[in-house]
C-alpha positions in Angstrom: -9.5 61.7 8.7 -9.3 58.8 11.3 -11.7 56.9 9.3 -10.2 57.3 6.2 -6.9 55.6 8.0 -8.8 53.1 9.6 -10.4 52.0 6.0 -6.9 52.1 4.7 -5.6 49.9 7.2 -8.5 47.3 6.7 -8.2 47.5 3.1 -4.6 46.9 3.3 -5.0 43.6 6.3 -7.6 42.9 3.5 -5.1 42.5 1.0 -2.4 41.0 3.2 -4.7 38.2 4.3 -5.9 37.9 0.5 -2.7 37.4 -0.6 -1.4 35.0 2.4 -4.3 33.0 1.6 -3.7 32.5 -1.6 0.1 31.7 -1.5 -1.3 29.1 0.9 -4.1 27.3 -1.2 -0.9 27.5 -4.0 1.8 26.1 -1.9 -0.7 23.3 -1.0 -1.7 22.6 -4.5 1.5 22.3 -5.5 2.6 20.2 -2.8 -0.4 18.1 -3.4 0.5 17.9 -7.1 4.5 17.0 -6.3 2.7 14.1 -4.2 1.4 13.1 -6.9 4.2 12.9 -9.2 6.2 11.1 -6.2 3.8 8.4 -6.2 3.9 8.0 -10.2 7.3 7.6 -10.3 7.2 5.1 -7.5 4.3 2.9 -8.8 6.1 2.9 -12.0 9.5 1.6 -10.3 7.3 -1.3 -8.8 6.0 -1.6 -12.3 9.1 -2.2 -14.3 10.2 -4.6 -11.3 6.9 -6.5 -11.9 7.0 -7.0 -16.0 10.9 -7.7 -14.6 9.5 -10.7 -12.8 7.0 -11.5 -15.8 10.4 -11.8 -18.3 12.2 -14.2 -15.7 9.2 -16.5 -16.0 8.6 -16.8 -19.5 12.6 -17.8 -19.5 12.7 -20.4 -16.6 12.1 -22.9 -18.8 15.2 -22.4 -20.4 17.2 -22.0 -18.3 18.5 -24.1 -14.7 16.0 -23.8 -12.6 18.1 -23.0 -9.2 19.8 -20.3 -11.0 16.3 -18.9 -12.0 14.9 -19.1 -8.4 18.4 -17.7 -7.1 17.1 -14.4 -9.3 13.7 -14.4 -8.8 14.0 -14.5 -4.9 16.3 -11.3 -5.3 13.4 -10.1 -7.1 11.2 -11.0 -4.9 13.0 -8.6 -2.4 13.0 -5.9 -4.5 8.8 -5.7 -5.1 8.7 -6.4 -1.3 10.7 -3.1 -0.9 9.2 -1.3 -3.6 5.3 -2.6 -2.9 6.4 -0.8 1.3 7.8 2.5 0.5 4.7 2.5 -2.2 2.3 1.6 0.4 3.6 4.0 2.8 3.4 7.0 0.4 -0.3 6.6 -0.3 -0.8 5.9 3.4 1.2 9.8 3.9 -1.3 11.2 1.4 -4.5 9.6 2.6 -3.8 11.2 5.8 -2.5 14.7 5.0 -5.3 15.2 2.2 -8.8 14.9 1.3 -9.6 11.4 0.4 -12.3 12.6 -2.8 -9.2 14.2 -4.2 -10.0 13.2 -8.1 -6.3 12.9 -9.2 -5.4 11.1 -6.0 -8.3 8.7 -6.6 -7.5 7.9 -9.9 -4.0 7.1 -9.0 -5.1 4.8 -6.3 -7.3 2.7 -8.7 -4.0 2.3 -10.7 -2.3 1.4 -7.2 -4.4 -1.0 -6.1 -4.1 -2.8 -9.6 -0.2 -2.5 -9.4 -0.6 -3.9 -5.8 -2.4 -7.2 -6.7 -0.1 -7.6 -10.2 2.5 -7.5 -7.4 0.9 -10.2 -5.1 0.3 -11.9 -7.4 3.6 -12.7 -8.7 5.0 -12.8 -5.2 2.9 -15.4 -4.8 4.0 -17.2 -8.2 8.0 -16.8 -7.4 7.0 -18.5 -3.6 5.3 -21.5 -5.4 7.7 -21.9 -7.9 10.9 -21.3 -5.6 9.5 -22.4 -2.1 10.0 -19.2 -1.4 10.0 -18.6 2.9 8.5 -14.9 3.1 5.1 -14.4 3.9 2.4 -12.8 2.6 -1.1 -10.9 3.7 -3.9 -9.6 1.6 -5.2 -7.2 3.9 -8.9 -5.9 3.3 -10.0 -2.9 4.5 -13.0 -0.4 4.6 -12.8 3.3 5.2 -16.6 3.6 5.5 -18.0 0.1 7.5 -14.8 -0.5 9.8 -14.7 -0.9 13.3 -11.2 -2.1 14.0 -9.5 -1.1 10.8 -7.2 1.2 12.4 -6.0 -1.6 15.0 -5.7 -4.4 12.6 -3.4 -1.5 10.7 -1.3 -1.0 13.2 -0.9 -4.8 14.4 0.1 -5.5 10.6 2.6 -2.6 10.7 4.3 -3.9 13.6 4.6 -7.0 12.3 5.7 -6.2 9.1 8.5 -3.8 11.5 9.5 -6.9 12.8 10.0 -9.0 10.2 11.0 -6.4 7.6 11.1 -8.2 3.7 10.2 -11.6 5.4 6.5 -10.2 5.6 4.9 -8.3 2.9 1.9 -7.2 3.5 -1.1 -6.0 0.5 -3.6 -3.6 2.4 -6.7 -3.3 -0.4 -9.2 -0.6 0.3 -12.8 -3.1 -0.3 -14.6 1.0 -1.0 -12.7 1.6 -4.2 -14.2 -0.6 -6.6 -11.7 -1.8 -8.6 -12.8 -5.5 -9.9 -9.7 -7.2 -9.0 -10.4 -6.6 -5.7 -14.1 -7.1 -5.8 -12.9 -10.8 -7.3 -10.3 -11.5 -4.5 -13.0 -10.9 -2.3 -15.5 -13.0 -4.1 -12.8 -15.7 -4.2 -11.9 -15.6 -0.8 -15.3 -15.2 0.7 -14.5 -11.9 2.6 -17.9 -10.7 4.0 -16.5 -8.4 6.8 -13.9 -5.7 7.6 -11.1 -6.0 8.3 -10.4 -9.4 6.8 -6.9 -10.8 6.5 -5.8 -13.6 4.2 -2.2 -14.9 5.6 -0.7 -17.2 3.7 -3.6 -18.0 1.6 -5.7 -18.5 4.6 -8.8 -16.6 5.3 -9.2 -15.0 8.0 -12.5 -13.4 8.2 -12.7 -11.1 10.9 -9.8 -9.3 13.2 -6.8 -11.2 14.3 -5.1 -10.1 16.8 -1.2 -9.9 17.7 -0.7 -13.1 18.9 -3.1 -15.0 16.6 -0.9 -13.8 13.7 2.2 -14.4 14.9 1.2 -17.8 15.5 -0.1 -18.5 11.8 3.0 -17.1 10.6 5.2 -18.7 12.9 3.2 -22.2 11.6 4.0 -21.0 8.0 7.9 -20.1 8.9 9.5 -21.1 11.9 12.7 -19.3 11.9 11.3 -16.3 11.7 12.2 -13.5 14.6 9.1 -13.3 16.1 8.7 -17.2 16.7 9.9 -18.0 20.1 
């Protein structure tokens, strides 16, 4: 009789743990998946503001050009504050799950070539507009990469301190998207992390202060510049 209750107590634990452990490889699944669809509908905000930026170009001709640049500054704001809260979404996901996750890496392909489409017309409107904000194409590599994680967080602090003034385009070198694979070409990264401020190359780390004084060089006025 006791070992009929005691196989009816482990078949029931049996069943409770069954079923815990299922709601719980659900509930992450699905959280996984509304991660997902988070990041979708932000990469397509950044999207619309980038074709956005695209229109305003093909009608600066035609229109006075102080007005135009007045516009495309604003717009410039907005990609640099939709290209962040982007940027810190995937950066959320990469470190809360696994980084062969096929839909995530799919997704981040599609990033990445939303992130240089973004730079790249940030850099256009700057040009055009003598525009004052900075920006840095940040190369990074999660497999061959020493001081990654402190070039990361000397970046973030920087781009704390200067807020939309900054805007910074981390590019993971391991994905192998061609745009990236060209900017590297172009730019003649050959190690990790490589930073290019401004359009210049930097092609190793670079520390606090370093930065701050090739930004401060670029754009005096800005807080950090003393």
């Amino acid at each position: 009789m006791d070992k009929m209750v005691n196989l009816n107590i482990f078949v029931k634990t049996a069943i409770i743990t069954t079923l815990i452990f299922g709601v719980g490889v659900w509930t992450g699944l699905w959280l996984g998946d509304e991660k997902i669809t988070s990041l979708e509908s932000t990469m397509n905000s950044l999207q619309d503001d980038i074709n956005n930026a695209e229109l305003q170009f093909l009608m600066f001709d035609a229109l006075e050009k102080n007005a135009s640049c007045n516009y495309m500054i604003q717009t410039a704001n907005s990609l640099g504050e939709e290209s962040g809260k982007l940027a810190s979404e995937v950066e959320k996901y990469e470190n809360t799950q696994k980084i062969d996750d096929a839909a995530f890496y799919i997704l981040k392909r599609k990033y990445t070539n939303t992130l240089i489409r973004d730079w790249l017309t940030l850099e256009k409107i700057k040009r055009t507009c003598n525009g004052s904000y900075s920006t840095i194409l940040y190369f990074y590599s999660n497999k061959q990469c020493d001081k990654c994680e402190d070039q990361g967080i000397i970046l973030t602090y920087l781009k704390e301190k200067l807020d939309n003034e900054l805007l910074v385009f981390a590019l993971d070198a391991d994905m192998g998207v061609a745009a990236v694979d060209a900017l590297r070409d172009s730019f003649g990264i050959t190690a990790y992390p490589s930073t290019v401020i401004n359009g210049k190359v930097h092609n190793s780390f670079i520390d606090k202060e370093d930065a701050t004084k090739e930004l401060c060089e670029f754009n005096s006025d800005f807080a950090i510049c003393s």
